[in-house]
N, C-alpha and C positions, 0 to 999 in steps of 0.2 A: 500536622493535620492528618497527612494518610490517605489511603484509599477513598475518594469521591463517594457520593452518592450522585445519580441522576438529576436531582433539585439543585444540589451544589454548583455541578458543571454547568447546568444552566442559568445559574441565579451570578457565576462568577461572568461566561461569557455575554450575558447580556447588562454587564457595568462596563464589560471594554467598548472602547470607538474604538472600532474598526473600519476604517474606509474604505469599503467596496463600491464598484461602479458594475453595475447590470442591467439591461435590459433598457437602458437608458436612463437609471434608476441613480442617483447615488445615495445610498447609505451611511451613516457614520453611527453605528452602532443599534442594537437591536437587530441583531441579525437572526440570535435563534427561533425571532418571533416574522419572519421575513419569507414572504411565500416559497421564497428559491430555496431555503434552507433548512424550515421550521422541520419538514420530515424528517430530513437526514440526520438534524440537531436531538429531535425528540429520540432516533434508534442510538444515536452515541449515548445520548441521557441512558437508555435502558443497558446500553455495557457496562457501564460504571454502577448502573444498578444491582447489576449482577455481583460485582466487586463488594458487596455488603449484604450480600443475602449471603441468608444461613445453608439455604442449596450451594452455592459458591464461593463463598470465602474462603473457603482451607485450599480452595483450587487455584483460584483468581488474584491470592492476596497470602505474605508471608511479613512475620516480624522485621522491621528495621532495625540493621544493624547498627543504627546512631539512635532512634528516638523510643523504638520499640512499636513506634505506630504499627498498623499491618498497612503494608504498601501493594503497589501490583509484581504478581509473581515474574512480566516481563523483565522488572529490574534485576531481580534474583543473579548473583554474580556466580553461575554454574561452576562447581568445584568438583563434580565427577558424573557417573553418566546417570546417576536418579536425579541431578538438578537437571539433567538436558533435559530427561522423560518429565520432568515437573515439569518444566517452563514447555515442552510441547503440548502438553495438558490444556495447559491456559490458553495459550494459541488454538487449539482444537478447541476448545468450548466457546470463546467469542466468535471462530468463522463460524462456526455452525448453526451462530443467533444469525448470521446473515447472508448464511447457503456462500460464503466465501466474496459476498459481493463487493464487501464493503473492503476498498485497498488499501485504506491511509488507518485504520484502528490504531490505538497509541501502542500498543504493542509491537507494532511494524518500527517507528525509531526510537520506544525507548530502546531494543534490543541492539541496534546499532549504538547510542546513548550509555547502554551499561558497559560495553565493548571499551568504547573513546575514554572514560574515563577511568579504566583502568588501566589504559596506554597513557599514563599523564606522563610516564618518562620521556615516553616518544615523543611527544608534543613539549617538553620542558630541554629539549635538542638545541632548539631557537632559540625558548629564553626559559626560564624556570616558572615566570610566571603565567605560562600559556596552559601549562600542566595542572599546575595548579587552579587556574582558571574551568578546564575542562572537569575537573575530578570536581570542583563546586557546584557547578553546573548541573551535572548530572544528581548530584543527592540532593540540590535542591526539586527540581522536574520530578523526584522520585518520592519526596517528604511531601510536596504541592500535587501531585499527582496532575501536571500540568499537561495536554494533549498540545501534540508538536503537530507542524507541516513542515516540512522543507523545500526550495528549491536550487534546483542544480546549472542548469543548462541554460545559455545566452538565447536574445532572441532568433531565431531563425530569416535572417535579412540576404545575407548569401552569403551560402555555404559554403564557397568556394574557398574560402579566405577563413582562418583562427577568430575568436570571436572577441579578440583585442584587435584586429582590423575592421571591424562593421562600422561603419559611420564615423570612419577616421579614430577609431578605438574611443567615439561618447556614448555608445548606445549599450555595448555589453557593461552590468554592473562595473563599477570600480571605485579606488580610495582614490578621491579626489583631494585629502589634505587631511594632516594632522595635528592635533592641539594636544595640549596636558590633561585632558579628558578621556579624549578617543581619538577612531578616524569616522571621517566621514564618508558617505557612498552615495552615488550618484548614478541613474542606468537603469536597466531594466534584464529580468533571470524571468525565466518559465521551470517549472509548473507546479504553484503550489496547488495541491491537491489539497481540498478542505479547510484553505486558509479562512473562509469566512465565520468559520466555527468551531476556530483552532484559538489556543493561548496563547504562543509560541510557532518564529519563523526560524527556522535552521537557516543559516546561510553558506554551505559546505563547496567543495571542490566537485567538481564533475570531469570538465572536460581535461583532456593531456594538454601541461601547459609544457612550453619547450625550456625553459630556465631559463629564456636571458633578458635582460633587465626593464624590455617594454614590457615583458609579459609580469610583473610584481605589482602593479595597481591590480592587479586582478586577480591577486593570488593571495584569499583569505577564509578564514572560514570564522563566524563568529554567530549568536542566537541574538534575536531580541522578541521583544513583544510585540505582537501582530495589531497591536494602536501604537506602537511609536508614531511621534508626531513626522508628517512628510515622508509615510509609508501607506503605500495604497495598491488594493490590488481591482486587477481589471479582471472580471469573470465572466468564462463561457455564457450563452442563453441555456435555460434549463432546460433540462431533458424531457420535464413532464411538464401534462396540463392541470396542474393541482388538484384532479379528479382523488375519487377514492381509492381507497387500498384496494378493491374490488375492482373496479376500471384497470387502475396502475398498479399491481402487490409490489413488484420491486421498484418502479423507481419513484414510488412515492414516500418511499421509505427509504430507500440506500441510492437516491443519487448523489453523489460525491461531486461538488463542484471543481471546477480546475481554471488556476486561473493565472493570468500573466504579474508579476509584482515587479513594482514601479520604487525604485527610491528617489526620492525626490529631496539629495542633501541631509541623508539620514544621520544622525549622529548616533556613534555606537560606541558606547563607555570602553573601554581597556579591558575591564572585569568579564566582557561577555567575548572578548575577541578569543580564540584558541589556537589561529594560526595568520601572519601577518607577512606578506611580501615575502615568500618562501616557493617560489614553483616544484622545490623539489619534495616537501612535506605535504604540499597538496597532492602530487603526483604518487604519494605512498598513503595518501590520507585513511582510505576503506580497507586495502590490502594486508597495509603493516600491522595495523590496530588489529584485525579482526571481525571490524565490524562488519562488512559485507558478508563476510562467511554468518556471523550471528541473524544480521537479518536476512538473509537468506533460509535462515532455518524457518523461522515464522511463515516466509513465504510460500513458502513449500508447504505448511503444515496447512495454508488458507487455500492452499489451489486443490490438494486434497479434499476437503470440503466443499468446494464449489463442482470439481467431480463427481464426486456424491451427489450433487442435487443435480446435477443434470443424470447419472444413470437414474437417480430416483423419481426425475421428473417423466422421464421418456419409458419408464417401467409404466408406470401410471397412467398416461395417455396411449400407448400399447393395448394395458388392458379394457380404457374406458370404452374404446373405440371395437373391439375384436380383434388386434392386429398381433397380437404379441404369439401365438402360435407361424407366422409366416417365417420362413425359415431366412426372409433377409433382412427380417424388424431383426431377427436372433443375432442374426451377424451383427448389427449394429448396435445392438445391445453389449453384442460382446467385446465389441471396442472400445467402448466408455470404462465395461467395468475392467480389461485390459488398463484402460490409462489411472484410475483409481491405487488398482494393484501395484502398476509400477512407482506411481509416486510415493504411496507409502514404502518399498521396498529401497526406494532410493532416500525417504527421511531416514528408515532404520541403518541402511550401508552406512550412511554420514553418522549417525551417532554412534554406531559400533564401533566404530574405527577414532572416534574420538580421541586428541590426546593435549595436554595443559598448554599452555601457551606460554614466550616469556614473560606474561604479563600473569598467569596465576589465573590464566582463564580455559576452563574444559572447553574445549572448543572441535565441535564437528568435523569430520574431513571435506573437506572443500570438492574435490572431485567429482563425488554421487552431488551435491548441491548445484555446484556448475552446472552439470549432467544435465539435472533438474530445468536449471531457470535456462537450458536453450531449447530442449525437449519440448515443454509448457506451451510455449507461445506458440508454436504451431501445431499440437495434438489440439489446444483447448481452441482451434478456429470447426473444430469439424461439431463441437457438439451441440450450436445453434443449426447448424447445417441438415444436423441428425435431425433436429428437435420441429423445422420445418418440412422435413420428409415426411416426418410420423404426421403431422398434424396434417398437412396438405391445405388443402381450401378450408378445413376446421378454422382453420386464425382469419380467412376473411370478411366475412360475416360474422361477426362477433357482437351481438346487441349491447349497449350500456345498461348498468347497475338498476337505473329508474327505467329504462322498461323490460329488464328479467322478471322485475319484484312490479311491477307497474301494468300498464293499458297490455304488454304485450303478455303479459304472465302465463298465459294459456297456453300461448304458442306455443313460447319456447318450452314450457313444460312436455309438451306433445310432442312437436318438430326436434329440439333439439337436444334432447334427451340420448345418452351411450348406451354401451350393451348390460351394465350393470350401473347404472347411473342415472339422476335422472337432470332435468334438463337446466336446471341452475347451478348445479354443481358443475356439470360438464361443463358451461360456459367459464365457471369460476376457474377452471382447472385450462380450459385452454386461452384465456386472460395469461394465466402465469407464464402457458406457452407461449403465447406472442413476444411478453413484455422479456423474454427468455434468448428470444432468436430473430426478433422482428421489428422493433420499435426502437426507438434514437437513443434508446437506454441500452438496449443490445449490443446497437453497433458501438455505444464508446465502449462498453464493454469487453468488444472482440479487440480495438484499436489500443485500449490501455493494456490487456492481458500482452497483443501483441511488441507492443513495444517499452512492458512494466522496467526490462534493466538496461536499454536501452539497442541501439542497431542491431539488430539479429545479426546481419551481416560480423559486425566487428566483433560481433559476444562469438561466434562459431571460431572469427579469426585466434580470438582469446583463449578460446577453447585450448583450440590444436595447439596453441604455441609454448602453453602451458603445462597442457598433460604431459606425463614423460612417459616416453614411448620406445626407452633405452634398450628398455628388457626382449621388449618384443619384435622389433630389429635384428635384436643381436638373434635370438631363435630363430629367423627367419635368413641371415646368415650362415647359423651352424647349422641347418637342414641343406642349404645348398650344398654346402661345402662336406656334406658327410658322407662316408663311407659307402 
């Protein structure tokens, strides 16, 4: 089949039951059409639109090497450094349909996806056919153009304790038993991002398991379809009030649901499992393979772009208002385009330094990307921060859509008009501010960038322990000790 269109993706997820529960709401299919989701649903419809316009195909989409379909260029199995610059391309053209908001786009795993199954040796360690398993997997998601969610991480009960201890080891996901079919799972993982209007749940490794043999119920990684029967997920309350694009611009369009997932005696075929009572193949699952490093790359290339739209949001409300001459709007200007700079500077290090992998995979250097995802999370907390400074009491007063264009139209045309602006735009433009730095869409926003690869804390520990630091020791050595 190939690269989707927007009608397809929607016309396929609304034949799955999907069992959601929201708002006190439950659902079992029809989700795209489902107030909590229908936005976020219709702007994923418009990426896969893009995947078939004649503006974006030769970008977005590349011949398959099995059917000749044109598939998405995230799958592209990079073989030197014009596929890294292609498949950055593609990554750069979908953030930039959604100013970087949108964090779960299928680009984000298939790129870890293209990775996995090209490690099917690594994975074929345990048994041959886990390898084989994985390497099918992925060309089917790739030939279906199928969008994934995954989740990683047990519930949060207490932390104190490995998450095969919570609740006497029934509450973290586990294989409860196996047949000549599959195993089955039982338990409950957080946090599918966009599972309600996803194809496809990952079920991957996350936390350090310690190898020993309580810890092998817990230790699997396998896909299925987000309607298997006695799979259900529980999701956040929405972030918006189903207002207009005008009221809400981002998060009536890019709120991303996140939600807790419940197996309730899931049955999962053999064919979809990839890694089975192994602590020590899950403990190497992202590293060995590759794939964190790949989607890493994506990541980076979307945070980039979300960059961009805050220097370009805080340029523009600068000058609606008069302020962009003030020599501390300047400074603050200059920090954003500061973090912009550096993050492309740290995608280009990683691809320059690029080198094959055992797996036959061009792959980034990991150090500018690490660099990257611990940097991120706390540069990008200052740019709602910015973006309420500029604005000030601009965002508290803020009239609704029906009376800009309505009973109040006078007003605001007169009252709340900028220095080259006049007074509906201005409103329009600090709307975007708000929904930017100030509204419940903001704040997941700052809470997700903050914690997108998880403990800052432990990522910095990962950092240090990792980087090698041999070189620069030893010079620091041989200047004491010189002459």
């Amino acid at each position: 089949m190939g690269a989707r269109s927007g009608r397809q993706y929607l016309d396929d997820l609304a034949r799955r039951r999907i069992h959601v529960q929201i708002d006190g709401d439950t659902t079992i299919g029809g989700t795209p059409d489902h107030p909590a989701f229908a936005g976020v649903a219709r702007s994923y419809a418009e990426l896969f639109d893009m995947q078939v316009s004649p503006e974006y195909r030769d970008v977005l989409t590349y011949p398959s090497p099995t059917s000749g379909d044109r598939v998405g260029t995230s799958f592209l199995v990079p073989e030197n450094a014009a596929d890294l610059a292609r498949r950055r391309e593609a990554f750069r053209t979908w953030a930039n349909r959604s100013f970087g908001m949108l964090g779960r786009t299928g680009d984000y795993l298939n790129s870890s996806l293209m990775a996995l199954g090209r490690a099917k040796s690594w994975f074929a360690q345990a048994d041959p056919a886990f390898g084989e398993n994985i390497e099918r997997y992925y060309q089917q998601v790739r030939e279906e153009d199928l969008l994934l969610t995954h989740t990683l991480i047990p519930p949060q009960i207490n932390r104190s304790v490995s998450g095969g201890q919570q609740g006497g080891g029934a509450l973290m996901a586990h294989v409860v038993r196996e047949d000549d079919n599959g195993i089955v799972v039982r338990g409950a993982r957080m946090l599918a991002t966009i599972a309600p209007i996803s194809d496809e749940l990952l079920v991957f490794p996350s936390t350090v398991l310690r190898g020993t043999p309580e810890d092998e119920p817990y230790s699997f990684a396998f896909a299925i379809p987000t309607d298997t029967p006695g799979l259900r997920f529980v999701a956040r309350q929405p972030l918006h009030g189903n207002r207009s694009a005008f009221d809400e611009p981002l998060a009536s369009r890019f709120e991303e649901s996140d939600c807790v997932v419940v197996f309730d005696d899931v049955h999962v075929p053999y064919e979809r499992v990839f890694v089975l009572r192994d602590p020590e193949l899950c403990n190497g699952f992202y590293s060995r393979t590759g794939a964190t490093t790949h989607m890493t790359h994506q990541v980076v290339t979307r945070t980039v772009a979300k960059s961009e739209f805050f220097l370009g949001l805080l340029s523009e409300l600068a000058d609606a208002i008069g302020i962009d001459g003030f020599q501390h709007i300047q400074q603050d200007i200059a920090e954003v385009i500061g973090a912009v700079e550096i993050g492309k500077a740290l995608l280009q290090s990683a691809e320059s330094q690029a080198t094959t992998n055992e797996f036959g995979v061009h792959t980034p250097l990991w150090a500018p990307l690490n660099t990257a995802r611990n940097w991120y999370p706390k540069a990008s907390q200052r740019f709602p921060e910015i973006v309420r400074k500029f604005a000030a009491s601009g965002l508290m007063a803020l009239p609704g859509e029906q009376d800009v264009f309505g009973g109040a139209a006078a007003d605001v045309q007169k009252y709340l008009q900028g220095k080259a602006i006049d007074g509906p735009e201005r409103v329009r433009l600090f709307k975007l501010a708000f929904d930017a730095s100030a509204s419940s869409f903001a704040g997941r926003q700052n809470l997700y960038e903050h914690f997108f690869f998880g403990d800052p804390v432990r990522m910095a520990g990962a950092l240090v322990n990792t980087y090698d630091r041999t070189d620069l020791r030893k010079r620091i050595q041989d200047f004491l000790h010189r002459e």
